[in-house]
gemmi code that builds the backbone of each chain (N, CA, C; Angstrom):
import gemmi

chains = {
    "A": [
        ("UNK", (120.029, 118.309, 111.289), (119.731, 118.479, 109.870), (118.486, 119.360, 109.726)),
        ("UNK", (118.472, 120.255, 109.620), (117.633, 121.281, 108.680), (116.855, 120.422, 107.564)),
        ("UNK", (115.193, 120.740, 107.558), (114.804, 120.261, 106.267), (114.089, 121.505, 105.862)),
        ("UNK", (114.078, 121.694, 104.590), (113.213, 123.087, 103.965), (112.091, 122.691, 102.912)),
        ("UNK", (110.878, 122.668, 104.156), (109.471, 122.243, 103.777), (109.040, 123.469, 102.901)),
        ("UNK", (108.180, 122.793, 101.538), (107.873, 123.897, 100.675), (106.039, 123.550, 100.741)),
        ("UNK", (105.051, 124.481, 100.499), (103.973, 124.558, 100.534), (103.206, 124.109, 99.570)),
        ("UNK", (102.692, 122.965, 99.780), (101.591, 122.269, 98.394), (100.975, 123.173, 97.756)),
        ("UNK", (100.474, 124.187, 98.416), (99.363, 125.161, 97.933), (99.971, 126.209, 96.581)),
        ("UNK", (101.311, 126.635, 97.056), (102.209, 127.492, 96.345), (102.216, 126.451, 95.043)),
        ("UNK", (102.780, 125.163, 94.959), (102.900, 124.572, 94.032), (101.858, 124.464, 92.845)),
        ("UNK", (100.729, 124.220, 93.814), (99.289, 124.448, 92.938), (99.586, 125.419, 91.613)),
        ("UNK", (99.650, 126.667, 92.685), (99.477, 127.780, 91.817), (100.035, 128.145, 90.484)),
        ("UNK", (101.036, 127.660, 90.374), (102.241, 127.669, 89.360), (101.734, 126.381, 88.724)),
        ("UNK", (101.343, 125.029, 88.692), (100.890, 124.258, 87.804), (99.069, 124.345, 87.837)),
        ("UNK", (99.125, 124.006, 85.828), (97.706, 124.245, 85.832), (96.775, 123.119, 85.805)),
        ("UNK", (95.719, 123.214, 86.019), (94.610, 122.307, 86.076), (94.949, 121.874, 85.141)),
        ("UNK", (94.996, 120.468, 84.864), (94.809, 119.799, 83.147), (96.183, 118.793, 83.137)),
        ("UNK", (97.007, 118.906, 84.151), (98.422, 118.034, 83.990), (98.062, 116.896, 84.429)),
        ("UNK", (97.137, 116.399, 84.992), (96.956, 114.859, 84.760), (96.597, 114.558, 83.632)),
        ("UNK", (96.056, 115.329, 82.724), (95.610, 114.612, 81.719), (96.889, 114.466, 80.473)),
        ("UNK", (97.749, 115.210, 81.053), (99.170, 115.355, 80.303), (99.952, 114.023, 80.894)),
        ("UNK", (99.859, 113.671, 81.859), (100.376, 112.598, 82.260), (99.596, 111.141, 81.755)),
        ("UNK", (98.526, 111.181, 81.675), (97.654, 110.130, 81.274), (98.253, 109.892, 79.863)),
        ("UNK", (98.104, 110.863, 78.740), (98.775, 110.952, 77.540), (100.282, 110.612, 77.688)),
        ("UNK", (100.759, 110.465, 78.546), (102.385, 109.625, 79.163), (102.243, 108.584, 79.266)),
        ("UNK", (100.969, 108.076, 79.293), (101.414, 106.476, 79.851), (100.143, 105.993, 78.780)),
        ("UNK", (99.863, 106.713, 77.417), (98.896, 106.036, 76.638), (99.307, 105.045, 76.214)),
        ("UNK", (100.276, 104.597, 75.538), (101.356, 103.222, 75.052), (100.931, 102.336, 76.436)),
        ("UNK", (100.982, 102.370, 77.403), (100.889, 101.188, 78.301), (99.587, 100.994, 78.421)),
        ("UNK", (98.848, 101.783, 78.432), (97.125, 101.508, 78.561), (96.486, 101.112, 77.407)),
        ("UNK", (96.937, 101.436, 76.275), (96.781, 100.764, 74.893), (97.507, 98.828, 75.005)),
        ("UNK", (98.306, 99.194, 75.602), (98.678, 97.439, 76.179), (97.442, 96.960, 76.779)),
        ("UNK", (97.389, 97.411, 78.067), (96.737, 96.862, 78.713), (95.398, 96.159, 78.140)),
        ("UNK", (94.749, 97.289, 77.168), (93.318, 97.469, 77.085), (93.175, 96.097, 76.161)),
        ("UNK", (94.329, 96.291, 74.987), (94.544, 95.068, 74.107), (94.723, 93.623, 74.565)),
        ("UNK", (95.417, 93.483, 75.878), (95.551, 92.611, 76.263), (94.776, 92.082, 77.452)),
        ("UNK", (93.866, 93.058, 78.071), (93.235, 92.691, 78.939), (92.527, 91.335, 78.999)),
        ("UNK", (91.583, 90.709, 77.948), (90.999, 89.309, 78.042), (92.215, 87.925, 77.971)),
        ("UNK", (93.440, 88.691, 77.349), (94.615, 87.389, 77.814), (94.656, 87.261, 79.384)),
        ("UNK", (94.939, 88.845, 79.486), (95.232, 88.664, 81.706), (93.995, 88.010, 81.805)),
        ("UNK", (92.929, 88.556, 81.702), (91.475, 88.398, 82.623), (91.447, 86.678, 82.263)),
        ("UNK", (92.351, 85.757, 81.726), (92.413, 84.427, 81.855), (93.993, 83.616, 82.816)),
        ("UNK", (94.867, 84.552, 82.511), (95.940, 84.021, 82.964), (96.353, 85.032, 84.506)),
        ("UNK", (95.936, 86.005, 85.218), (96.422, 87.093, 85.841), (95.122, 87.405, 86.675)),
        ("UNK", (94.116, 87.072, 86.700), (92.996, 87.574, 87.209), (93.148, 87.967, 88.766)),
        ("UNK", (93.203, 89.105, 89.116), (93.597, 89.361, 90.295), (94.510, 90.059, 90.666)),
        ("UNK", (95.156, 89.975, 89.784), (97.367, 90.492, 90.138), (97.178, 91.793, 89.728)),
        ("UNK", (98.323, 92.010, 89.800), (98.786, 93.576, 89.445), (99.802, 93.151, 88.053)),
        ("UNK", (99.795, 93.652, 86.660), (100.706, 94.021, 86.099), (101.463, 95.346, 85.978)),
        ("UNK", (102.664, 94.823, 85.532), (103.937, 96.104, 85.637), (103.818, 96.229, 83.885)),
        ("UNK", (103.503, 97.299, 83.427), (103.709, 97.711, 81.907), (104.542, 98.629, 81.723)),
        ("UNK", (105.711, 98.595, 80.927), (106.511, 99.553, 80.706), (106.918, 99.861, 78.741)),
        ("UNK", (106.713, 101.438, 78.227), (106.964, 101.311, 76.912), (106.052, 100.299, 75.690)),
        ("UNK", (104.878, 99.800, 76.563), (103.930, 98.899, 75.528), (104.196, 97.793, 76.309)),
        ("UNK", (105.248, 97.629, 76.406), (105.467, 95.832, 76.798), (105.072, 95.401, 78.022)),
        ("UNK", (104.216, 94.374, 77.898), (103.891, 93.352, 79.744), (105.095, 93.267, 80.234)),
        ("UNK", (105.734, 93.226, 81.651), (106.414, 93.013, 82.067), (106.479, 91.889, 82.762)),
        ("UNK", (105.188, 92.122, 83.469), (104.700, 90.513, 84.318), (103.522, 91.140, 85.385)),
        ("UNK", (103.183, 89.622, 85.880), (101.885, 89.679, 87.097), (102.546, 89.198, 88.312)),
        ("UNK", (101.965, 90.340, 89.344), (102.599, 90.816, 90.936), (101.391, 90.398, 91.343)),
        ("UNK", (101.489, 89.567, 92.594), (100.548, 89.303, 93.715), (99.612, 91.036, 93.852)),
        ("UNK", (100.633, 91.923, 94.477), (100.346, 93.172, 95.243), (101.143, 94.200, 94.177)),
        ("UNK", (100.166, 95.486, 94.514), (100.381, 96.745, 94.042), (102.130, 96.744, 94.125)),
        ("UNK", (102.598, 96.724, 95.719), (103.310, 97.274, 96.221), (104.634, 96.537, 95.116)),
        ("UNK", (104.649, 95.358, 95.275), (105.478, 94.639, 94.486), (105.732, 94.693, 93.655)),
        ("UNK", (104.569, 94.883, 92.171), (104.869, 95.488, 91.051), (105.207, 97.115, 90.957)),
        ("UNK", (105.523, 97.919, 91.635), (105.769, 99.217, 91.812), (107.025, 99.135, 91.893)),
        ("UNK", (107.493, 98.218, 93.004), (108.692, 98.413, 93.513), (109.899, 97.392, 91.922)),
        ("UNK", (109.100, 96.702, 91.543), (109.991, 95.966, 90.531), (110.207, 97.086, 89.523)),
        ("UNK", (108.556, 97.355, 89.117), (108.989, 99.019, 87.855), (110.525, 99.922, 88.081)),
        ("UNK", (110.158, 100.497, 89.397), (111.550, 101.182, 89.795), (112.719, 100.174, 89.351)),
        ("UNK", (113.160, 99.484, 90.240), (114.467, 98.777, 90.116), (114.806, 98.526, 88.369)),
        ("UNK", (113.820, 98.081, 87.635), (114.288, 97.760, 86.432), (114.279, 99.165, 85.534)),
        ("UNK", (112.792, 100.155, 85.733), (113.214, 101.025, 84.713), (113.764, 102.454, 85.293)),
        ("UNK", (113.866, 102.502, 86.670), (114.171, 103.614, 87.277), (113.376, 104.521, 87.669)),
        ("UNK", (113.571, 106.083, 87.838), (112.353, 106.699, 88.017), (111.119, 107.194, 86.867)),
        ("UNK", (110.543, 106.361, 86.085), (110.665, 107.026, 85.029), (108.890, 106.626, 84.846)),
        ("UNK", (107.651, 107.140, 84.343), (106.565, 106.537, 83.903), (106.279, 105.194, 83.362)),
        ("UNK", (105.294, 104.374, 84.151), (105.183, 103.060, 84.091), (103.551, 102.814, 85.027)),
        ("UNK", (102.807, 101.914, 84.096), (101.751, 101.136, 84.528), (101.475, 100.322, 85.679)),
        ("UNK", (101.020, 100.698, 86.473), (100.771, 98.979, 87.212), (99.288, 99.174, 87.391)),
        ("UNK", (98.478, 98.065, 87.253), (97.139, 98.145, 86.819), (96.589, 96.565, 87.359)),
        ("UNK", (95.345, 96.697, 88.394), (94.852, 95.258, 88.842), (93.928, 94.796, 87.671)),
        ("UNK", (93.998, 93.471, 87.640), (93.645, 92.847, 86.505), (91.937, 92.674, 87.134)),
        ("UNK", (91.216, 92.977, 86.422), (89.607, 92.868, 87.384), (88.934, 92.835, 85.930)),
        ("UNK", (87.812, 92.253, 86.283), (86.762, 92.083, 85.085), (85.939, 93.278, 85.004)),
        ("UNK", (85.647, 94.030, 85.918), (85.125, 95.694, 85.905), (85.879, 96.478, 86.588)),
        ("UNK", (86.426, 97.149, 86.143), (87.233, 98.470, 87.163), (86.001, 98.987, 87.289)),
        ("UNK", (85.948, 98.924, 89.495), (85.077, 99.966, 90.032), (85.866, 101.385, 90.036)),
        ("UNK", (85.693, 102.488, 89.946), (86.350, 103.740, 90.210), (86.173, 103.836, 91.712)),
        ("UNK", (87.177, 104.922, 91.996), (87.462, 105.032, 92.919), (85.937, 106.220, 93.301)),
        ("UNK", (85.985, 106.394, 94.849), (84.766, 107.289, 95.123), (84.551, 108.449, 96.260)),
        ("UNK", (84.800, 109.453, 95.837), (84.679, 110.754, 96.615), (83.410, 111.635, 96.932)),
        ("UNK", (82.569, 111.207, 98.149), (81.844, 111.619, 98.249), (81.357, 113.116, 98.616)),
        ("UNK", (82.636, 113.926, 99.224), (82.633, 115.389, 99.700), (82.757, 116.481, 97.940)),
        ("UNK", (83.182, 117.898, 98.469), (82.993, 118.450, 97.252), (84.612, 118.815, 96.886)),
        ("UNK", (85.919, 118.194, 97.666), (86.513, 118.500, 98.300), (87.952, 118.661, 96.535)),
        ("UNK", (87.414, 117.886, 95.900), (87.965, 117.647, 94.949), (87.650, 118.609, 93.405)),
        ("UNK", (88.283, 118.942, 92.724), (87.889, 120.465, 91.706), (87.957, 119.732, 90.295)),
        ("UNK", (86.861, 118.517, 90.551), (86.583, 117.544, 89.353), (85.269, 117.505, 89.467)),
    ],
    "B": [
        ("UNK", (102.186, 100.942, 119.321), (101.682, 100.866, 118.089), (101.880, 102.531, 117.668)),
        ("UNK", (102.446, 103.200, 116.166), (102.723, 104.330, 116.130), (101.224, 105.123, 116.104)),
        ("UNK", (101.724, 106.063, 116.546), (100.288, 107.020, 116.737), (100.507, 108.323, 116.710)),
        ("UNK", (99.594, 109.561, 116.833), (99.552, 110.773, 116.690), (97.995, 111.368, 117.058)),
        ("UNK", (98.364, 112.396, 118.127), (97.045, 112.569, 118.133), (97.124, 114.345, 117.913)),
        ("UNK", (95.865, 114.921, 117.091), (95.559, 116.297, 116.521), (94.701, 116.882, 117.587)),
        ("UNK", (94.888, 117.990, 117.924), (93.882, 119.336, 119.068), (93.396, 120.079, 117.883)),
        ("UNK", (92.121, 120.026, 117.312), (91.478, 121.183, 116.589), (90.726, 122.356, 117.023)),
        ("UNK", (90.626, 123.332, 117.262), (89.975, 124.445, 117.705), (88.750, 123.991, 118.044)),
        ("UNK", (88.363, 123.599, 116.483), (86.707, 123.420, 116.472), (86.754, 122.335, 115.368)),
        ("UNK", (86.598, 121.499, 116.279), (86.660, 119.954, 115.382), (85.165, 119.844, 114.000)),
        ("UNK", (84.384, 119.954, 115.032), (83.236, 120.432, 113.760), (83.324, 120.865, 112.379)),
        ("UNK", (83.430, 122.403, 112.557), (83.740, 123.187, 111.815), (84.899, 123.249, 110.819)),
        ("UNK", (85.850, 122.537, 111.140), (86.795, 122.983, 110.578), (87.344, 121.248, 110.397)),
        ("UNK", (87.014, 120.305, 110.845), (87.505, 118.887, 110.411), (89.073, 118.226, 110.636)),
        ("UNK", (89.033, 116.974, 110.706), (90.042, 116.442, 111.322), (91.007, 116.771, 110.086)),
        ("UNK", (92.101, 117.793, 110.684), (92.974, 118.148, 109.720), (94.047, 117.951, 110.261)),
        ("UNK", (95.331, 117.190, 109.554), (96.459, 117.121, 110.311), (97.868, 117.531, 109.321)),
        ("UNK", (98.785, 117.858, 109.797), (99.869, 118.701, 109.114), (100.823, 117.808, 108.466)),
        ("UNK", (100.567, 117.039, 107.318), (101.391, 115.923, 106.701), (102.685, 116.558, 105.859)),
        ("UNK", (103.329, 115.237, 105.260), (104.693, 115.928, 104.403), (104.335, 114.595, 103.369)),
        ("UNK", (104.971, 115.387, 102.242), (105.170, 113.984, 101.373), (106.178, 114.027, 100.792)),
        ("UNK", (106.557, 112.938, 100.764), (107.884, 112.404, 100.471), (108.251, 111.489, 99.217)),
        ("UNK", (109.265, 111.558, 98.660), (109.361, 110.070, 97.791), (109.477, 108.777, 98.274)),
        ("UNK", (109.335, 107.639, 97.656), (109.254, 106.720, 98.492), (110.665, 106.384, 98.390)),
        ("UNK", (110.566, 105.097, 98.941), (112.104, 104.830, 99.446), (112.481, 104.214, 98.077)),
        ("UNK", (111.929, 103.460, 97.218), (112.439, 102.794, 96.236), (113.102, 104.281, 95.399)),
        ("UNK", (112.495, 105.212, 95.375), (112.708, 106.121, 94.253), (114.095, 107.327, 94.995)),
        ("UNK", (113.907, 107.412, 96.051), (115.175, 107.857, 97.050), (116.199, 106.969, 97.062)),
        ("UNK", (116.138, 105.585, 97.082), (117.782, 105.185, 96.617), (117.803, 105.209, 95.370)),
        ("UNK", (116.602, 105.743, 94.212), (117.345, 106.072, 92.880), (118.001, 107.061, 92.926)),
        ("UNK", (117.220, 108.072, 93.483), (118.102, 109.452, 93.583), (119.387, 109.864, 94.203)),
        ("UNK", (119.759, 108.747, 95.241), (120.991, 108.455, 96.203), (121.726, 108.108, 95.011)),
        ("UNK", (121.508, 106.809, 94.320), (122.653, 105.733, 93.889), (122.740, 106.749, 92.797)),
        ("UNK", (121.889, 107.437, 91.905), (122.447, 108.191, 90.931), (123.476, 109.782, 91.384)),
        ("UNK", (123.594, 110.251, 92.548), (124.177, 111.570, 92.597), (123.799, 112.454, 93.053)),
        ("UNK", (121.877, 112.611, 92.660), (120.908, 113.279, 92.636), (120.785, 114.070, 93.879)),
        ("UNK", (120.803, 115.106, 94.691), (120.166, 115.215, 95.599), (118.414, 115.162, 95.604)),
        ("UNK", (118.216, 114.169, 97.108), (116.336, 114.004, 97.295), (115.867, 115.177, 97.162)),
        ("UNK", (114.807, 115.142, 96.876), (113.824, 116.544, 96.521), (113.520, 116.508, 98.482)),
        ("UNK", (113.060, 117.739, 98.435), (112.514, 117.884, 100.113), (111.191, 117.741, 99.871)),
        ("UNK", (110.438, 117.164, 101.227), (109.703, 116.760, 101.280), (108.649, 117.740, 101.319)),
        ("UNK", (107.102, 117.368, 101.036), (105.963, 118.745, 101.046), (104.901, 118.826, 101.853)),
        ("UNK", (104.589, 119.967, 102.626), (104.205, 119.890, 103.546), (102.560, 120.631, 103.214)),
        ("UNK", (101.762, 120.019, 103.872), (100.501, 120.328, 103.482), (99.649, 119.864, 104.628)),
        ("UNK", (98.213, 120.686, 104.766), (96.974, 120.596, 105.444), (96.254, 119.007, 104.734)),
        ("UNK", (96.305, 118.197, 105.204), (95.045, 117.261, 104.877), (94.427, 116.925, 106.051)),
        ("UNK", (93.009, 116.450, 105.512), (92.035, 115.859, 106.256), (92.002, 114.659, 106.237)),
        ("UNK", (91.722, 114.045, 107.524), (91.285, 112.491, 107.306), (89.622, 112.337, 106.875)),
        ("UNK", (89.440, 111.513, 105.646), (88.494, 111.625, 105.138), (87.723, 110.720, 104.429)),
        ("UNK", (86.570, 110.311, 105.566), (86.339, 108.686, 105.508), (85.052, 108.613, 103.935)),
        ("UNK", (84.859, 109.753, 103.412), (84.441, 109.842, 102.271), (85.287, 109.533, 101.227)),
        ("UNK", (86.456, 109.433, 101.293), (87.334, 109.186, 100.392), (87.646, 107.453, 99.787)),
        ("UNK", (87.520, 106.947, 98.976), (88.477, 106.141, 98.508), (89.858, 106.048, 98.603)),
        ("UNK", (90.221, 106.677, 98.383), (91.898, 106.715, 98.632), (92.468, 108.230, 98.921)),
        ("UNK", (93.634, 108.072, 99.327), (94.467, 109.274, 99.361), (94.500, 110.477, 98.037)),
        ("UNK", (94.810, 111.946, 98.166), (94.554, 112.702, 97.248), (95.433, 113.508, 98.238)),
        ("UNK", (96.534, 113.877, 96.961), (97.692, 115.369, 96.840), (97.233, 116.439, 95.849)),
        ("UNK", (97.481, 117.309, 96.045), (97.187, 118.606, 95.100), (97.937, 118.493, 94.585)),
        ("UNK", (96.871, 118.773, 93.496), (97.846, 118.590, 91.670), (99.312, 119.720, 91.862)),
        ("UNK", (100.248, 119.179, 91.568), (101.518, 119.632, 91.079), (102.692, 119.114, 91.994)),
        ("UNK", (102.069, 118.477, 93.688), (103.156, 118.322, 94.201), (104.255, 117.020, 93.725)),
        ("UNK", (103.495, 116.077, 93.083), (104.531, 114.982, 92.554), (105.432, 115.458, 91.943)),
        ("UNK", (105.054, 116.415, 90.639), (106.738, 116.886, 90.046), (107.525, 118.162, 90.576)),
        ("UNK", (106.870, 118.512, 91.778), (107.858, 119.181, 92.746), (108.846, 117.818, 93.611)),
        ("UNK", (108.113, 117.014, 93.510), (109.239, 115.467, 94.152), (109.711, 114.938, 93.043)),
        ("UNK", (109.736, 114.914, 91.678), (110.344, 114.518, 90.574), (109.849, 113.284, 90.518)),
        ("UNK", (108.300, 112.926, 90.780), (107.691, 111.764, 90.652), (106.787, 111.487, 89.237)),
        ("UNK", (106.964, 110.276, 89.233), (106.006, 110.365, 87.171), (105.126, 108.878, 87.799)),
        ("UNK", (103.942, 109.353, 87.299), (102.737, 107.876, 87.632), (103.523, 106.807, 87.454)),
        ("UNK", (102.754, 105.837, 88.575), (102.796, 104.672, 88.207), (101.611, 103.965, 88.249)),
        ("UNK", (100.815, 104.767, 87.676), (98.904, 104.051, 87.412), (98.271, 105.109, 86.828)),
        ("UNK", (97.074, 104.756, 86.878), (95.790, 105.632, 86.377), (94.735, 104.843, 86.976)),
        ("UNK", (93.849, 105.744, 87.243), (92.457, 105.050, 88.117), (91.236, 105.923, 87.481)),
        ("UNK", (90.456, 105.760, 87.758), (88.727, 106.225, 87.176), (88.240, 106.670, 88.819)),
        ("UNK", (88.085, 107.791, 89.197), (87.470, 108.231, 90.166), (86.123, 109.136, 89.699)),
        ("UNK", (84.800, 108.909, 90.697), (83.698, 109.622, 90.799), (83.842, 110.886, 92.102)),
        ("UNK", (83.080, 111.754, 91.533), (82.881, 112.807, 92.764), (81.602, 113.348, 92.173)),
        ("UNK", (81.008, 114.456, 93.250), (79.592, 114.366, 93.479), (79.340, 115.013, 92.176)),
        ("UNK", (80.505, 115.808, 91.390), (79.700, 116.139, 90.024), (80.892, 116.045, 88.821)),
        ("UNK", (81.662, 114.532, 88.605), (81.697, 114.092, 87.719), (81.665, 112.495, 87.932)),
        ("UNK", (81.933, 111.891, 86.893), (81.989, 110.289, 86.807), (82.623, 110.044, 85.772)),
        ("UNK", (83.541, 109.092, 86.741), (85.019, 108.478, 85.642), (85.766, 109.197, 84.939)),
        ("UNK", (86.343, 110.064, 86.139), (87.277, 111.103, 85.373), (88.779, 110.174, 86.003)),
        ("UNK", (89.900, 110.167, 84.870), (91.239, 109.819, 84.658), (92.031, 110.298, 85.386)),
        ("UNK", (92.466, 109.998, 86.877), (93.816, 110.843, 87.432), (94.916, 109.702, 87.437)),
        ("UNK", (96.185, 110.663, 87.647), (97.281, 109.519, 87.195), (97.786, 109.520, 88.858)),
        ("UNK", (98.145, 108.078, 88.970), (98.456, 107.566, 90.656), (99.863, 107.612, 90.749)),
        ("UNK", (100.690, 107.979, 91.937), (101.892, 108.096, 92.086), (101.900, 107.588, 93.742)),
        ("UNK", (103.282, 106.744, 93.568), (103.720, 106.401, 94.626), (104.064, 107.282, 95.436)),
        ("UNK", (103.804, 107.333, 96.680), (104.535, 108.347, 97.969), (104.822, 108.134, 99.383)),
        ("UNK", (105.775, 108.782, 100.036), (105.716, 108.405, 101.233), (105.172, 109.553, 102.206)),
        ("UNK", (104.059, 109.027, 102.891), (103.555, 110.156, 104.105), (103.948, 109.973, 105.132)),
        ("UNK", (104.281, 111.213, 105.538), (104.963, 111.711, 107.055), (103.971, 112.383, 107.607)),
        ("UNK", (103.257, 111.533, 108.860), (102.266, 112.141, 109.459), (102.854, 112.737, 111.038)),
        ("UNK", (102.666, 113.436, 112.160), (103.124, 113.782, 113.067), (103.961, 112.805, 114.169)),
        ("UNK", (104.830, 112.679, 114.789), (105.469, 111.868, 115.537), (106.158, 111.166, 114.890)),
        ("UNK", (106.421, 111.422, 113.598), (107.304, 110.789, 112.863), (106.653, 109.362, 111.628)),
        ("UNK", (105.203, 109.279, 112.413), (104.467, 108.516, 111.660), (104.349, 108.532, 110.622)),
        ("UNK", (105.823, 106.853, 109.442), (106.151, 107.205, 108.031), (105.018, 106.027, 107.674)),
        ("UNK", (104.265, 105.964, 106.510), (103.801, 104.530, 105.857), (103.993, 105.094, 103.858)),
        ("UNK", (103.928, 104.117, 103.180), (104.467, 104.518, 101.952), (102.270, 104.218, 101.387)),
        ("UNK", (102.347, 105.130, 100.385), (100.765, 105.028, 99.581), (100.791, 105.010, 98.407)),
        ("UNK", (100.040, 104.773, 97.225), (100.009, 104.997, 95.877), (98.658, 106.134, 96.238)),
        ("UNK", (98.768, 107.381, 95.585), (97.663, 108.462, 96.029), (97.338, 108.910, 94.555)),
        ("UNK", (96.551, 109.807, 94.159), (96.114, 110.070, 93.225), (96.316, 111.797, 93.405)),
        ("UNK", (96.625, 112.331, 92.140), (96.918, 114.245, 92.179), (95.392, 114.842, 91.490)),
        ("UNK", (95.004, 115.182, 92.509), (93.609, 116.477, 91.613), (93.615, 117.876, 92.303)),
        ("UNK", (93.467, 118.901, 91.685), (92.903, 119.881, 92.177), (92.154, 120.433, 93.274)),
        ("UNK", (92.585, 120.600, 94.399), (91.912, 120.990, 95.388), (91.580, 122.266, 95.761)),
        ("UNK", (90.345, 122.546, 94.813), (90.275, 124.274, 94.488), (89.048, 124.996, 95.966)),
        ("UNK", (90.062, 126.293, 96.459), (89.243, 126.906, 97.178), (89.000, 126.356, 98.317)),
        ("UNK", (89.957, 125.069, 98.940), (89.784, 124.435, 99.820), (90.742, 124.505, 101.190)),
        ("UNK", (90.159, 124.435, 102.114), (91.722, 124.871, 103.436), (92.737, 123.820, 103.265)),
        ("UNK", (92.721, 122.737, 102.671), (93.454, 121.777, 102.409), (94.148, 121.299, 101.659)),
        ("UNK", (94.901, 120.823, 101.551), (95.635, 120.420, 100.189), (96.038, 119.203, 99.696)),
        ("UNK", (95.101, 117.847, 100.765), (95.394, 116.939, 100.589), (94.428, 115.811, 101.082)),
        ("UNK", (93.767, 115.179, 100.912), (93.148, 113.872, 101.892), (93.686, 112.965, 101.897)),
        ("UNK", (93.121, 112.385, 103.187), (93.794, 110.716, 103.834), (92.375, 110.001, 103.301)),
        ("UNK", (92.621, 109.112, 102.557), (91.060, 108.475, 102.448), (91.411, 107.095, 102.999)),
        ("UNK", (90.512, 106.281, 102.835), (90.366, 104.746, 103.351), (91.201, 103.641, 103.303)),
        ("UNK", (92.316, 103.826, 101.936), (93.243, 103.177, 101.758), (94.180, 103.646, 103.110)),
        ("UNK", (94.716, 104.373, 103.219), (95.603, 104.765, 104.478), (94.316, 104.405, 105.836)),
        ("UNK", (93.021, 104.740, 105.964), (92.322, 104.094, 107.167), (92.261, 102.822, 107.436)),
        ("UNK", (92.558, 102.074, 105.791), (92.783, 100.653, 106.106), (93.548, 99.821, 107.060)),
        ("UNK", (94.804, 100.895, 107.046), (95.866, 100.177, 108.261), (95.926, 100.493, 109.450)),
        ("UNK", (94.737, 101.350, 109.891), (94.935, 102.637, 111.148), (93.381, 102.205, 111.769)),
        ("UNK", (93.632, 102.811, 112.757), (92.327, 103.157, 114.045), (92.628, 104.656, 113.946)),
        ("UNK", (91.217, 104.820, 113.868), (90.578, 106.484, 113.997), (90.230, 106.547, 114.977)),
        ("UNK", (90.117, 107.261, 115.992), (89.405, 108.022, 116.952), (89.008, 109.046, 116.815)),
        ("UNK", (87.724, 109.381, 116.841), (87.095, 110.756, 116.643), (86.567, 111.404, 117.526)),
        ("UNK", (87.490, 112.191, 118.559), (86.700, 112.411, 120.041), (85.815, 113.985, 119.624)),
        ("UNK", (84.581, 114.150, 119.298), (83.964, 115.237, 119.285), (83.734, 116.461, 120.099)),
        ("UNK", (83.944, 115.682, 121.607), (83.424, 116.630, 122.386), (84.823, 117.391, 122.885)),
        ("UNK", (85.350, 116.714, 122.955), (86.828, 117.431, 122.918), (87.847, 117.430, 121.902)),
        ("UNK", (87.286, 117.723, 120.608), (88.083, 118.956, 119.617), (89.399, 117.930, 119.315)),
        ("UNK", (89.432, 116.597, 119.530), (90.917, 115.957, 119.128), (90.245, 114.858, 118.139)),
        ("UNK", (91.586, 114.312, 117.677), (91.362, 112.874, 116.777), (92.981, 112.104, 117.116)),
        ("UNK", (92.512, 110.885, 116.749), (94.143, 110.331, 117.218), (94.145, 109.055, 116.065)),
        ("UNK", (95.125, 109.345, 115.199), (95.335, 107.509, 114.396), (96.542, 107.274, 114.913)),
        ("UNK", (96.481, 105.706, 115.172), (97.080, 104.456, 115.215), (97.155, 103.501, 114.079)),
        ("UNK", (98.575, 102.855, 114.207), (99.235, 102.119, 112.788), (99.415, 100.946, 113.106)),
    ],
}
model = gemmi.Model(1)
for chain_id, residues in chains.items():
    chain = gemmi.Chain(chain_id)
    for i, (resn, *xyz) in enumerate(residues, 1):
        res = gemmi.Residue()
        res.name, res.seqid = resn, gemmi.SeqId(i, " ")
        for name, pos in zip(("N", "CA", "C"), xyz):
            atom = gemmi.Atom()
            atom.name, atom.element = name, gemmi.Element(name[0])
            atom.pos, atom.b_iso = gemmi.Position(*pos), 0.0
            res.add_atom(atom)
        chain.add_residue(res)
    model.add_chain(chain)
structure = gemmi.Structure()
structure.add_model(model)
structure.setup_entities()
């Protein structure tokens, strides 16, 4: 079997800086959930992962992996939340320059 | 235990870089099976292993060259912003020797850089690094 590897870099070029933030605006309905509902989880969920799809809670997953994999099966390939329930989201942290943020 | 080990010219200079692919994951490949779809091919790119990192990072655009749509959003810092919004997508990395593990990674811009991708700590989480300096190699184990 032949596979025909295409070049990340090429891809770059042709999409522009700014499409995450086009995607973020994809999943505003679920983060508007979340944000609203966050002090219900941060009593009943503290810890878990929820699956948000279209506004609606779906439910609380032990692990990332689990609520990912349920999103798929029920809504297919399609944009969907999964978000750990924490009393402060630490951000994530990149210390090199390596990143064009 | 699966493994792979990299020969760099000049390990220094030029950093533990290894020749990855990314893939969809498997949940989203039997969507594309059970629907008809043919899989997108997989993408092949320069990353570094990169113990500065928090997590894994693809250059912006390769997810919807795999027909992938977030399944998160995270708040990441770098040395000159704070709490900027990238959207997280599931993937599967294909590292050398066939070495598959599945990641949730994050897409930003990797401008002006020999690379097009980092391995950060989430993927070091499951692995042993070796960083042999004096002889120009690196080797992870899974």
């Amino acid at each position: 079997m032949t596979v025909h590897l295409a070049r990340a870099d090429s891809a770059y070029d042709e999409d522009p800086i700014g499409r995450d933030l086009t995607l973020i605006e994809t999943l505003g309905d679920e983060l508007h959930t979340f944000d609203s509902r966050r002090d219900e989880l941060l009593g009943t969920s503290l810890g878990k992962w929820v699956l948000i799809h279209g506004g609606e809670l779906v439910g609380a997953f032990e692990s990332q992996a689990d609520a990912i994999n349920v999103g798929y099966q029920r809504f297919g390939n399609v944009p969907f939340l999964v978000k750990q329930v924490v009393p402060v989201e630490v951000p994530q942290n990149y210390v090199s320059n390596h990143l064009g943020i | 235990m699966p493994s792979f080990t990299v020969a760099v010219p000049n390990l220094q200079a030029i950093g533990p870089i290894v020749e990855i692919r990314i893939a969809v994951p498997a949940a989203v490949e039997a969507i594309f099976v059970s629907s008809g779809q043919p899989v997108p091919s997989p993408v092949a790119m320069a990353a570094m292993i990169d113990t500065g990192a928090s997590g894994t990072v693809i250059q912006a655009g390769v997810a919807a060259r795999l027909g992938l749509h977030p399944v998160g959003v995270v708040a990441i810092n770098t040395p000159s912003s704070t709490r900027v919004l990238c959207a997280q997508y599931a993937v599967r990395l294909i590292f050398p020797n066939n070495v598959v593990g599945e990641a949730v990674v994050i897409e930003a811009p990797l401008e002006g850089q020999h690379v097009q991708g980092l391995v950060g700590r989430d993927v070091l989480s499951q692995a042993v690094l070796v960083y042999i300096g004096y002889t120009n190699q690196f080797t992870m184990s899974f």
